[in-house]
Structure formats: structure tokens, C-alpha cells
C-alpha positions in Angstrom: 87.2 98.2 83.9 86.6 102.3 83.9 82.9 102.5 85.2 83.5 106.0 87.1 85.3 108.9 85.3 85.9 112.0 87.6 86.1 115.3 85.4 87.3 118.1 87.8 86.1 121.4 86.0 86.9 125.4 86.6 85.0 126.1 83.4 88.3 127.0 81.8 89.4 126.0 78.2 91.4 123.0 79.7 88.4 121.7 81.4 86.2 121.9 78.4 89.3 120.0 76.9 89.2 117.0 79.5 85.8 117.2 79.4 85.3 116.0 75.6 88.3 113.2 76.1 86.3 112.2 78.7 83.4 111.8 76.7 85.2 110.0 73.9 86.2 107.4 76.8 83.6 107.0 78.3 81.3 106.4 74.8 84.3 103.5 74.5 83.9 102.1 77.9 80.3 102.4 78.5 81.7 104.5 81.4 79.7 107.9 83.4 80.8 111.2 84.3 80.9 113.0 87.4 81.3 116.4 86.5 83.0 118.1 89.5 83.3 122.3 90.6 85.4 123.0 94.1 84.7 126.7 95.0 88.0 127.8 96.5 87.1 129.1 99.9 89.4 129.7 102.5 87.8 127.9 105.9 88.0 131.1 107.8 86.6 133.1 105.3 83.3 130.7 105.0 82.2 131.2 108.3 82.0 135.2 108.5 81.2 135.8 104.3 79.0 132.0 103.4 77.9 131.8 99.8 74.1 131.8 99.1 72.6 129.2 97.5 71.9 131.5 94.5 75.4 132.5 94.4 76.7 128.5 94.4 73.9 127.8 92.0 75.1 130.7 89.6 78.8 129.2 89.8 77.3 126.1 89.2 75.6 127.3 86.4 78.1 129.4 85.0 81.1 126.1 85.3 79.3 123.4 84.3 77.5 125.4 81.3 81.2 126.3 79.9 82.5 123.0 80.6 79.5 121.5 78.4 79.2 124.2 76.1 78.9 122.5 72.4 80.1 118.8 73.8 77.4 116.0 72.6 77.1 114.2 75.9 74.3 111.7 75.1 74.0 108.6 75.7 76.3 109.0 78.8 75.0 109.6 82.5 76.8 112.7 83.3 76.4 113.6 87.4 77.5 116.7 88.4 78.5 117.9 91.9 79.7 121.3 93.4 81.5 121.5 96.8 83.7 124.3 98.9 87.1 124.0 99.9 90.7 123.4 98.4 90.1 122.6 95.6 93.5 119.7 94.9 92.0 118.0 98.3 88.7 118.0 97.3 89.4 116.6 94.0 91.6 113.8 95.8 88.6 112.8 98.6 86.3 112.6 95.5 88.5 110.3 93.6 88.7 107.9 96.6 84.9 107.5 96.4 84.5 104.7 94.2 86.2 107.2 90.6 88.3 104.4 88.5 89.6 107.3 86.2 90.6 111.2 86.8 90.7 113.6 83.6 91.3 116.7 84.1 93.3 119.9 82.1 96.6 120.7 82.7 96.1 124.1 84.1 92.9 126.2 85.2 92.2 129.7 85.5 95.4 130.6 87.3 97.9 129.4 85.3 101.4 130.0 86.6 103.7 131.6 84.0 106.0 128.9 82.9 104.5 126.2 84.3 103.8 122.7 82.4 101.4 122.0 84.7 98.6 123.5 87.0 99.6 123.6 90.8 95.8 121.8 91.6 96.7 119.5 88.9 100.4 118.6 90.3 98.8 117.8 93.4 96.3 115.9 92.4 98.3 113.8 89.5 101.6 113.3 92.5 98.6 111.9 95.3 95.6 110.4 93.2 95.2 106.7 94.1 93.2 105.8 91.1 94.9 106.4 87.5 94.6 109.6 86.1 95.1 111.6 82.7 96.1 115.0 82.3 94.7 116.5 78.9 96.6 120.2 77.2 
């Protein structure tokens, strides 16, 4: 039974994509969404430039609303959550929490030329515990 779907989002075409199949699955399974944004920020980095909460709630804004964007999301419970770090770990400490399902896009916003699939993506498809599903 799929009661927890983790979408992983950059806001990116292939989110949006992952985002709707996730929609369509979890309308089947009576499932809900947690919408989830990493901010990649280097450790070292965090401590001597921190984000201000407007900035995080402008990302937030800005990723969630283009993941969403023109998606009809009712009647499913959609969570959302923003956190900082790298992003593939992130994604895979998430998952562990009680997710029965990942979906997620193939690449992101830094696709690498050539490549079938998104590095965050690899790492998170080759490590996941929990099934996942990679949507183009």
C-alpha cells in the first residue's frame, strides 16, 4: 500500500512532470504528497553567507509555485517541505521517514550533456530504500 509519495522538486520541467504522475497515482491510491525543495548549500558556505527567511521563503515560493503551476491537486493532501544541504542526501534521509514511493524527473536544472539521467537522480534511484520512479 503507497500511503506516502515523496516528490523531490527544483521547479524544473521534469519536476512539474513527476509532479502530475504523482498526482495521477496518488488520486488511484488514495495516497498524499510531500512536495520536497533541498537548497544546495555548501556546509561551509552556510555558516559565513545564511539565507534569510525571506530569501528561503522566496525559493519556496518560486519552486513549489512552478512545480504546481496548472496541476489540479484537489482532493489530495499535498505537504510541502524545504530544507538545506545536498540535495541527493537530503532526498535519501527524507525517503527513509516513513515515504512508500519516490517520483521524481530525470534531470533538474543542471542537466549534464549526454546524460540519461540527472546525477541527484542517479544517486538517489542507486541508494533509495523504498521503490522509486523516475519520470522524462
Amino acid at each position: 500500500m503507497v500511503k506516502k509519495i515523496l516528490v523531490p522538486t527544483d521547479g524544473s520541467e521534469y519536476s512539474r512532470r513527476a509532479m502530475a504522475t504523482a498526482i495521477q497515482y496518488a488520486k488511484v491510491l488514495n495516497s498524499e504528497i510531500e512536495l520536497f525543495h533541498v537548497i544546495s548549500e555548501h556546509p561551509a558556505l552556510k555558516e559565513y553567507f545564511p539565507l534569510s527567511e525571506e530569501q528561503v521563503t522566496g525559493i519556496e515560493n518560486k519552486v513549489f509555485g512552478a512545480t504546481l503551476e496548472g496541476l489540479e491537486t484537489e482532493p489530495i493532501q499535498i505537504s510541502k517541505k524545504i530544507v538545506t544541504g545536498y540535495p541527493a542526501i537530503k532526498i535519501l534521509n527524507e525517503a527513509a521517514q516513513g515515504v512508500d514511493l519516490v517520483i521524481m524527473g530525470s534531470r533538474g536544472h543542471r542537466p549534464i550533456k549526454g546524460a540519461l539521467l540527472g546525477s541527484v537522480t542517479l544517486r538517489v534511484i542507486s541508494a533509495a530504500t523504498c521503490p522509486d520512479m523516475v519520470v522524462k
